[in-house]
C-alpha positions as CSV (number, residue, x, y, z in Angstrom):
1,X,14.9,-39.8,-23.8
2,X,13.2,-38.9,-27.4
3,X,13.5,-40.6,-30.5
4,X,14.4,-39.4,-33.5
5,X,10.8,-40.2,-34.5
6,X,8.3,-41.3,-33.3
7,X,8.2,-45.7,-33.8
8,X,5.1,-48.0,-33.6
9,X,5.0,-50.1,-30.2
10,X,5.4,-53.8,-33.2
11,X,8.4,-52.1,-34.9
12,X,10.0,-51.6,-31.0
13,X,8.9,-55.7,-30.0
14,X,10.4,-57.2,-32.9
15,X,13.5,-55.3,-32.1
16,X,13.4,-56.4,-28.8
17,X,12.5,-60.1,-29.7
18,X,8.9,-59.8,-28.1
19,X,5.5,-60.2,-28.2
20,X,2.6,-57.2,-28.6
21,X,-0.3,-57.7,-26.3
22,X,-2.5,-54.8,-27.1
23,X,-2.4,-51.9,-29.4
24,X,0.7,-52.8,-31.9
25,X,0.2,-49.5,-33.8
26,X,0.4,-47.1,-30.8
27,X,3.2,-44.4,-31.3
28,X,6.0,-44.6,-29.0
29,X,7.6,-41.3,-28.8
30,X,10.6,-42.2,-26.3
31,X,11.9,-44.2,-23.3
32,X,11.8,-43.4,-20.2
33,X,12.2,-45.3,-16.5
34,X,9.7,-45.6,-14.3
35,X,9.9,-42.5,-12.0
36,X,10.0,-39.9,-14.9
37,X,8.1,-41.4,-17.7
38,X,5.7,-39.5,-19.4
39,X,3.0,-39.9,-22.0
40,X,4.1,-41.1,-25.4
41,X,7.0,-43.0,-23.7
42,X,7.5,-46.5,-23.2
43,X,9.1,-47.7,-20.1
44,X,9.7,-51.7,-18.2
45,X,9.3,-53.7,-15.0
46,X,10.2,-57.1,-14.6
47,X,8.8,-56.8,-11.1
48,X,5.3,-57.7,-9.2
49,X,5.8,-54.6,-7.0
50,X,6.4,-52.4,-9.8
51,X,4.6,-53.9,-12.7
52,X,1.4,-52.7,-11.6
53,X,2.5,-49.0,-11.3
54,X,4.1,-49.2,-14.4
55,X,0.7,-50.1,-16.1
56,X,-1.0,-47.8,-14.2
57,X,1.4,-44.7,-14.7
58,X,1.3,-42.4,-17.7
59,X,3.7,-44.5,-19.9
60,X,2.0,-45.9,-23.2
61,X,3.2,-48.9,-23.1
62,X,5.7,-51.0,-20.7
63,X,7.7,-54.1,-21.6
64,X,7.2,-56.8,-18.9
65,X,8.1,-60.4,-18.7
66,X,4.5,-61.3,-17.5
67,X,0.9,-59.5,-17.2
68,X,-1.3,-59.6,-14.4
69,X,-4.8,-61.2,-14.5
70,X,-7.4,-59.4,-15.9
71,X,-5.1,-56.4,-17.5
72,X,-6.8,-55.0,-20.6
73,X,-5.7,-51.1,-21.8
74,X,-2.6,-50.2,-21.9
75,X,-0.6,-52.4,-24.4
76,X,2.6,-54.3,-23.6
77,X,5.5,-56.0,-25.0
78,X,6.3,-59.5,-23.3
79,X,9.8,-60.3,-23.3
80,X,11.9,-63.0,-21.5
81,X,13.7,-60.2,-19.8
82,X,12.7,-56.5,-19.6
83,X,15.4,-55.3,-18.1
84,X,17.8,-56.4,-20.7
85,X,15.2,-55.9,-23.4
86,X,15.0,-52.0,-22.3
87,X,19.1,-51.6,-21.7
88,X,19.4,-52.4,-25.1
89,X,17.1,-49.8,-26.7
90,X,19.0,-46.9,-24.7
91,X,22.5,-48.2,-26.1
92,X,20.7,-48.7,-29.7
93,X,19.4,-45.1,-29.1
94,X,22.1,-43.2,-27.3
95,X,25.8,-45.3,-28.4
96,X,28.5,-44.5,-27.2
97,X,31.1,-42.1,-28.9
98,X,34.9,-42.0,-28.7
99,X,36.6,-38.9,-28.1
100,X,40.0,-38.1,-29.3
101,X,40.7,-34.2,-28.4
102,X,40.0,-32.3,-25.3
103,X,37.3,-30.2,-26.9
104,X,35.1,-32.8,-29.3
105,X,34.4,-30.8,-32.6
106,X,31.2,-30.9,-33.0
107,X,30.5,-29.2,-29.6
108,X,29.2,-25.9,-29.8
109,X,30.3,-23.2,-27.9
110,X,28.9,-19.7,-27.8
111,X,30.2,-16.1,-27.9
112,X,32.5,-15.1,-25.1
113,X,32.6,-18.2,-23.5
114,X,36.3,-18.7,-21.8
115,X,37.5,-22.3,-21.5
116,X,41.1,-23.1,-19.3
117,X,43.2,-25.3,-20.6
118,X,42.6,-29.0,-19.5
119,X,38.8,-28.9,-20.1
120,X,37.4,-31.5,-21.6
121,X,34.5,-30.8,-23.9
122,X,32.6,-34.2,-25.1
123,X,30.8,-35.1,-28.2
124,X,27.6,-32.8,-28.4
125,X,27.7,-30.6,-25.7
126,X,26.1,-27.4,-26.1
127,X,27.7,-24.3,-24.0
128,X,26.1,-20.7,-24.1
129,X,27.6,-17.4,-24.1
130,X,30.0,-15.6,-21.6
131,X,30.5,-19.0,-19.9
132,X,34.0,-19.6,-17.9
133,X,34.9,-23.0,-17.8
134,X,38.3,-23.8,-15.2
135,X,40.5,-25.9,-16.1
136,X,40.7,-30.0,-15.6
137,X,36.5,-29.5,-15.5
138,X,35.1,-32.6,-17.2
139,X,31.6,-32.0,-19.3
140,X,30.7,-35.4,-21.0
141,X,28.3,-36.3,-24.2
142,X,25.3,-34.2,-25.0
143,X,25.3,-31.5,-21.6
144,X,23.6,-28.2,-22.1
145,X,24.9,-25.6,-20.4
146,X,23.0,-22.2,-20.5
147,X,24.2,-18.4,-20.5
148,X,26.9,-16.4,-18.3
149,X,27.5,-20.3,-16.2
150,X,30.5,-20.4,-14.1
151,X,31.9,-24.1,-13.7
152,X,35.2,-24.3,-11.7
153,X,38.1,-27.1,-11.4
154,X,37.9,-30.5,-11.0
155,X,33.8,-30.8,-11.3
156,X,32.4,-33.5,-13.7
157,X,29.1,-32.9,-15.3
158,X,27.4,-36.0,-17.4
159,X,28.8,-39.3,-15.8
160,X,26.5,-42.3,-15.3
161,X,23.6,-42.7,-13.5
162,X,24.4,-44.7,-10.4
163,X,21.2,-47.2,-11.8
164,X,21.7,-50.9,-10.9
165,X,19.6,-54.1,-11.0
166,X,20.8,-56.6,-7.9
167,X,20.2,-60.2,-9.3
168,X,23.4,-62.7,-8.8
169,X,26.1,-59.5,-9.6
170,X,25.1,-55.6,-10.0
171,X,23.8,-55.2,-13.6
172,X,24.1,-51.6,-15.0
173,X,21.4,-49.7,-17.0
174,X,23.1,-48.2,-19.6
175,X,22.2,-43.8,-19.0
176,X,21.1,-42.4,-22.1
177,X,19.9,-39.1,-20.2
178,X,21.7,-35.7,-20.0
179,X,22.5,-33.0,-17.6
180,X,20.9,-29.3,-18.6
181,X,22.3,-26.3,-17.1
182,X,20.2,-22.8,-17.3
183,X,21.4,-20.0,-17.4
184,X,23.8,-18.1,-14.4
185,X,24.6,-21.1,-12.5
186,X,27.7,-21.5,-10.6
187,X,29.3,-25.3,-9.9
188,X,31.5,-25.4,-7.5
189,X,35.1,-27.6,-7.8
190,X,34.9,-30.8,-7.1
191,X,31.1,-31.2,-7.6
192,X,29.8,-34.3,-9.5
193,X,26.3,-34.0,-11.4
194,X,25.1,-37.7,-13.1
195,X,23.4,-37.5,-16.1
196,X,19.5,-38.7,-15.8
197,X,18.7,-42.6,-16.8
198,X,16.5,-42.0,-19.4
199,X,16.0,-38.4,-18.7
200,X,17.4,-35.1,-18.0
201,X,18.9,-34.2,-14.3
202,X,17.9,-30.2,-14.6
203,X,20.1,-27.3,-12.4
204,X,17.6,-24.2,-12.7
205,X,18.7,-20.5,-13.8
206,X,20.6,-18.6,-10.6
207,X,21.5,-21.3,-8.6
208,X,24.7,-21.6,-6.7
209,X,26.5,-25.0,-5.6
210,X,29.9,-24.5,-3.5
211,X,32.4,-27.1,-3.5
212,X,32.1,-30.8,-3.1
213,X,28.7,-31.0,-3.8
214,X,26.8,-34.1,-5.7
215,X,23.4,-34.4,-7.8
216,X,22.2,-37.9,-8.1
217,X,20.7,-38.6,-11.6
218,X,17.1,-37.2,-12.8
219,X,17.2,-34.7,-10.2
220,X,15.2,-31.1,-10.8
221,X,16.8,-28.5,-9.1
222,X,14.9,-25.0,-9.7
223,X,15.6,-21.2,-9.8
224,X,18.1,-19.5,-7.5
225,X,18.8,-22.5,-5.0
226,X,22.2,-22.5,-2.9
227,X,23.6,-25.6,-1.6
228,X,26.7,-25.2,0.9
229,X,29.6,-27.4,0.5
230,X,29.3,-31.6,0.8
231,X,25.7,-31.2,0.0
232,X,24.6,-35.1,-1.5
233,X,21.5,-35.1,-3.8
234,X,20.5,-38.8,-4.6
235,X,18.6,-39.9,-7.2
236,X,15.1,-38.6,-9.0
237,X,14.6,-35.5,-6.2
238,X,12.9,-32.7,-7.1
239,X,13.9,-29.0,-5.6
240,X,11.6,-26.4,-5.7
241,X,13.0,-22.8,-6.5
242,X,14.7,-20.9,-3.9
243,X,16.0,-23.8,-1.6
244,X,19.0,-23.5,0.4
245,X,20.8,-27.0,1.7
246,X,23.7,-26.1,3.9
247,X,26.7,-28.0,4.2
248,X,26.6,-31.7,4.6
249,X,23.0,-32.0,4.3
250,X,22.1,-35.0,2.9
251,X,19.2,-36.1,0.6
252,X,17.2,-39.3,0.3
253,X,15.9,-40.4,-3.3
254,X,12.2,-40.0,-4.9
255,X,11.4,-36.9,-2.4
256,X,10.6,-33.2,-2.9
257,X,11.7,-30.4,-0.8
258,X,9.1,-27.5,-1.1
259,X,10.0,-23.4,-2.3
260,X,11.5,-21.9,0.0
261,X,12.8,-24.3,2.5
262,X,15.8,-24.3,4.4
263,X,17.7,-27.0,5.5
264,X,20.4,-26.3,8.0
265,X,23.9,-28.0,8.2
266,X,24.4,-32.1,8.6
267,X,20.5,-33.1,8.4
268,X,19.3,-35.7,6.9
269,X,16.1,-35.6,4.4
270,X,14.4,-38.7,4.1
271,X,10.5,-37.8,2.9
272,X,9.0,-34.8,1.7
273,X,9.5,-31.4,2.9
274,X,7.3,-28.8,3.1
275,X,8.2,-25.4,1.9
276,X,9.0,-21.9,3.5
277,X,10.1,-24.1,6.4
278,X,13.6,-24.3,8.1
279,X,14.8,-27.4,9.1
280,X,17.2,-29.2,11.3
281,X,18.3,-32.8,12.2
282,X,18.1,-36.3,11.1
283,X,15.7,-37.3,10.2
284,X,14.6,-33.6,10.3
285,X,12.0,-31.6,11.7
286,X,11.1,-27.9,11.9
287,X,14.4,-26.2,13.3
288,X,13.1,-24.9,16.6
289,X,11.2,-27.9,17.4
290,X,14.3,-30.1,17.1
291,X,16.7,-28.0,19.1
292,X,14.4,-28.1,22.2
293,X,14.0,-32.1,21.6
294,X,18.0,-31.9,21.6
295,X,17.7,-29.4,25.4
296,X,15.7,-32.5,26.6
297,X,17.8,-35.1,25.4
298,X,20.7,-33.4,27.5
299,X,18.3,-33.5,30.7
300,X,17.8,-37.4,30.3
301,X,21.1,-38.4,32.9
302,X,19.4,-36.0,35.5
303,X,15.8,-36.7,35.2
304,X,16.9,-40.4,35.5
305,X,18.9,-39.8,38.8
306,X,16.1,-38.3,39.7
307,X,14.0,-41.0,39.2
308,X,16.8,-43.0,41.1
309,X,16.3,-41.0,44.4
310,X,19.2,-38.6,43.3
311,X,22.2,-41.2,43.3
């Protein structure tokens, strides 16, 4: 997420009730978490595993609650409590607004654009032209939707990121990210997209989701994908263009599934995938390769009668 303007790391750690170790003049241009931060943001751990990458990464700066021997660079703010520290500069940055009418007024909503009755339309939400929106579809704060997008019944588009921290109870990070839409996609009914965490979860121009499908938050899907019905994205993938998941596929978080792959029905995706590759199983492998280790799996009860002397 950007700020308004940029903000000096000191004006951010008195804010927060911390302590500057480092540069207190450095420029903080936005917050971001840890697996899509980028330079000018500033971004937390609170810990060991992750404090380390989160200095080394390409925030500039990250609010811990201690600093490892010997670090010297990139400056930090030292708080009791990061995580607490970082929930409340996305709420002081990104509130939350009532709404009080199906279609919020200050939403913008280009030329040609149909919208059903039922549709609700939250506070800043941008929708291009010759759009058709179904009815009972719900688009929540600040989504971008692009040109000619087709969105039908019953899909929501902007809830919260499914973002915990496990300490005695789940604790939630507030999502101050939003959900972009380019331009000629169709959503399917029933599909659920989560807004990103601190960023944006992107659908790229052309793509086409049937019904029943979910996008986990921070996800980048790009050009002309199509993803079969009961399709499940988790969090902070990235989908190259012209991808096709059929239906039930399911996808682990943090991974990236390369142009042109193909992933056939009720695999499972748990690492990278290369692309131009079709794929089948779970965990998967190339397609061909997996149906002839499924033929040998069948000829396991004879080879072991076999093995038995044929009894």
């Amino acid at each position: 997420m950007r700020f308004d303007r940029p903000i000096a790391l000191s004006e951010l750690a008195a804010r927060i009730g911390g302590t500057v170790q480092g540069d207190g003049s450095v420029l903080i241009h936005g917050l971001n978490e840890i697996h899509r931060v980028e330079e000018g943001d500033i971004t937390f751990s609170d810990h060991p595993k992750y404090i380390a990458k989160a200095l080394k990464g390409r925030a500039s700066a990250v609010i811990v609650n201690t600093v490892p021997d010997g670090h010297s660079g990139k400056p930090v703010i030292v708080v009791e409590k990061p995580f607490d520290a970082f929930t409340g500069l996305c709420l002081a940055h990104s509130p939350w607004r009532s709404a009080s009418a199906l279609i919020s007024p200050d939403a913008q909503i280009g030329p040609g654009t149909v919208i059903r009755p039922g549709a609700f339309i939250g506070p800043g939400v941008r929708i291009g032209a010759d759009c058709l929106i179904h009815a009972n579809t719900t688009i929540n704060d600040g989504c971008i939707i692009g040109d000619r997008v087709i969105i039908h019944s019953g899909a929501v588009l902007g809830s919260d990121a499914f973002y915990y921290k496990r300490t005695d109870a789940y604790r939630k990070l507030n999502s101050c990210g939003r959900v972009v839409i380019a331009d000629d996609v169709e959503i399917g009914a029933c599909c659920t997209i989560d807004r990103g965490v601190t960023a944006d979860t992107v659908i790229g121009s052309g793509t086409k989701m049937d019904n029943h499908i979910h996008v986990g938050h921070d996800t980048v899907i790009g050009r002309n994908c199509l993803f079969a019905a009961q399709v499940g994205i988790a969090g902070v993938v990235t989908i190259e263009d012209d991808v096709i998941l059929w239906g039930q596929v399911g996808v682990q978080k943090d991974l990236t599934i390369g142009r042109g792959a193909v992933v056939l029905g009720q695999s499972g995706i748990a690492g990278d995938l290369e692309g131009g590759v079709t794929y089948f199983g779970s965990p998967v492998r190339e397609a061909r390769a997996k149906m002839k280790e499924l033929a040998l799996v069948k000829q396991l009860p004879d080879i072991i009668r076999e093995l038995k002397g044929g009894k």
